[in-house]
N, C-alpha and C positions, 0 to 999 in steps of 0.2 A: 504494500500500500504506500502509494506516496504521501506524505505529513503535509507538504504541502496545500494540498487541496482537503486536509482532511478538517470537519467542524472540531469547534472546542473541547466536547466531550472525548471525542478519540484523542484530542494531542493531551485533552489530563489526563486520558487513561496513562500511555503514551509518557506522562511526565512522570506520573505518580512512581514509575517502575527508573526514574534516572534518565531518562533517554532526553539528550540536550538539548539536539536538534529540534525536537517538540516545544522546550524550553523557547529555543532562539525564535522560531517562528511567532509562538505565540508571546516573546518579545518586541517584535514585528512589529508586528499587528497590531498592537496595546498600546506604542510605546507613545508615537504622536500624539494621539485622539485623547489621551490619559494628559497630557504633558498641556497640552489646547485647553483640555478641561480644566486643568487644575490653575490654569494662568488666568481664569477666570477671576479666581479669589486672592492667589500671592501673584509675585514677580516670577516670571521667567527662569532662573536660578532657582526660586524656591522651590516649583512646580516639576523640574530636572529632577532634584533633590529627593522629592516628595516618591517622584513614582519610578525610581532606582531605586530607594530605599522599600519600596515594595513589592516590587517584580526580584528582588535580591529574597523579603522578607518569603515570597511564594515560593521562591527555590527552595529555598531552605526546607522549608515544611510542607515540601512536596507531597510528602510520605502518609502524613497522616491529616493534608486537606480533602475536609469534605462540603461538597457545594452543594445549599438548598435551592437555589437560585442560579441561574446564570452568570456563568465567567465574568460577561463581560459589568452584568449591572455589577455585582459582587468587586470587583474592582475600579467602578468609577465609584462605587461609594465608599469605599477605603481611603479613595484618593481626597474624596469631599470632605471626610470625616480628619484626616492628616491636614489638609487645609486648615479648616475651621482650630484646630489643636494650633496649627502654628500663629493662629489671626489671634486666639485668644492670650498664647504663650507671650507675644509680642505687646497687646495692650497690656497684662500684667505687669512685664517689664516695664512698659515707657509709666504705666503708676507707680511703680518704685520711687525710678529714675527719678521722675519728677515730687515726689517726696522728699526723697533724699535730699536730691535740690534742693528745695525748699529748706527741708531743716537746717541743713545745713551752710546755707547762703554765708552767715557771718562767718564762720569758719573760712572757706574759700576767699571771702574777703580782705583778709587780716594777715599783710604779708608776714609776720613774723610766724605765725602758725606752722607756715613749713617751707623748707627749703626745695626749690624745683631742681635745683642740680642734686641734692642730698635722695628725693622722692626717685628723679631718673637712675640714681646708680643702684638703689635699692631696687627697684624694677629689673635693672638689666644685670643682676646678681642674683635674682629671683630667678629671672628666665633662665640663665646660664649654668644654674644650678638641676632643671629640667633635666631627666634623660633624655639621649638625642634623638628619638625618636619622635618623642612628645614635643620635644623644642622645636624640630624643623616641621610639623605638623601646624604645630600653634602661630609660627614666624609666617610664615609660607600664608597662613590665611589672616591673623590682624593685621600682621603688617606690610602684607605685599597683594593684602586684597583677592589671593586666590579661591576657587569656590574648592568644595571638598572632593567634586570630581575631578578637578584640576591636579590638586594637590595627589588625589590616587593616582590617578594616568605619572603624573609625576615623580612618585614614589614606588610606584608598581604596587599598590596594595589597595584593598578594596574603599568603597565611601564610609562602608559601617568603623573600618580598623582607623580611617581618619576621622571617623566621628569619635572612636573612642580615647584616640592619641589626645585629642583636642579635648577632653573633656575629662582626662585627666592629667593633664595638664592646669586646666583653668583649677580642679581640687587643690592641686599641688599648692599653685600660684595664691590661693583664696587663703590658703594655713601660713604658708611663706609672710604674706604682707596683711594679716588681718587688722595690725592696728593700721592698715592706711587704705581702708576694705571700702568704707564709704568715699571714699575721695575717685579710690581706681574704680569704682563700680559704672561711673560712664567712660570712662575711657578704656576699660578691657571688657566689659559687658561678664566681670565676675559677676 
């Protein structure tokens, strides 16, 4: 049988058992119309992000997905539901943020409070202190703006192991500098 032409249910069968090429196709297939949909709600990048991290999440658990519904609804709403998690993740933050701000205003104001040369060495003694994995994972996307697909193509390893590099990384970084935790909290997005 060719995979190719074959419906969804034969390429899950098809997947369930490892077989890639079923994977790739019905990577294909998904991957735009998923990627359109989700740019709906985030940016472009986030939307990438979004349904990599879920066609990577289908692989995985190839083995023991079962669908009540169709492939395809079943995956646009995964992607809608990752959306909405990242719109609402994002206004919690920018309320922090702006909290913080706020309480904090006099502080920031009052140059004797802290030293910027004193603040920068402490940060890049922070970072430097990172194993190198997690450093050039972390460098490579705050400070050179790369997305996490980038950074994998990059690094040769996958967007989940640069999600994870990055995010424990930021742990590290959050214990390392915690007395200066609300100051770096808009500027590392600790």
């Amino acid at each position: 049988m060719d995979l190719k032409t074959a419906n969804d249910t034969i390429l899950i069968e098809h997947l369930q058992k490892g077989n890639k090429k079923a994977f790739d196709i019905l990577f294909t297939k998904y991957y735009s119309p998923l990627c359109a949909f989700a740019n709906q709600y985030v940016d472009f990048e986030d939307s990438e992000e979004i349904v990599q991290d879920i066609m990577v999440w289908f692989w995985e658990n190839r083995e023991t997905f079962v669908f009540e519904v169709s492939l395809k609804g079943y995956l646009f709403k995964m992607v809608k539901n990752k959306c909405f998690t990242l719109i609402t993740r994002n206004e919690i933050k920018q309320r922090v943020l702006s909290t913080l701000h706020q309480k904090m205003q006099e502080k920031f104001d009052n140059p004797d409070f802290y030293d910027e040369e004193e603040l920068s060495n402490k940060i890049k003694n922070a970072i430097s202190k990172l194993p190198e994995a997690y450093r050039e994972a972390f460098v490579l996307h705050r400070f050179h703006n790369m997305t996490y697909k980038q950074i994998a193509e990059r690094l040769q390893v996958s967007t989940k192991t640069v999600d994870y590099r990055i995010c424990q990384a930021l742990k590290t970084l959050r214990i390392e500098l915690k007395d200066y935790i609300w100051l770096l909290a808009m500027w590392l997005d600790l």
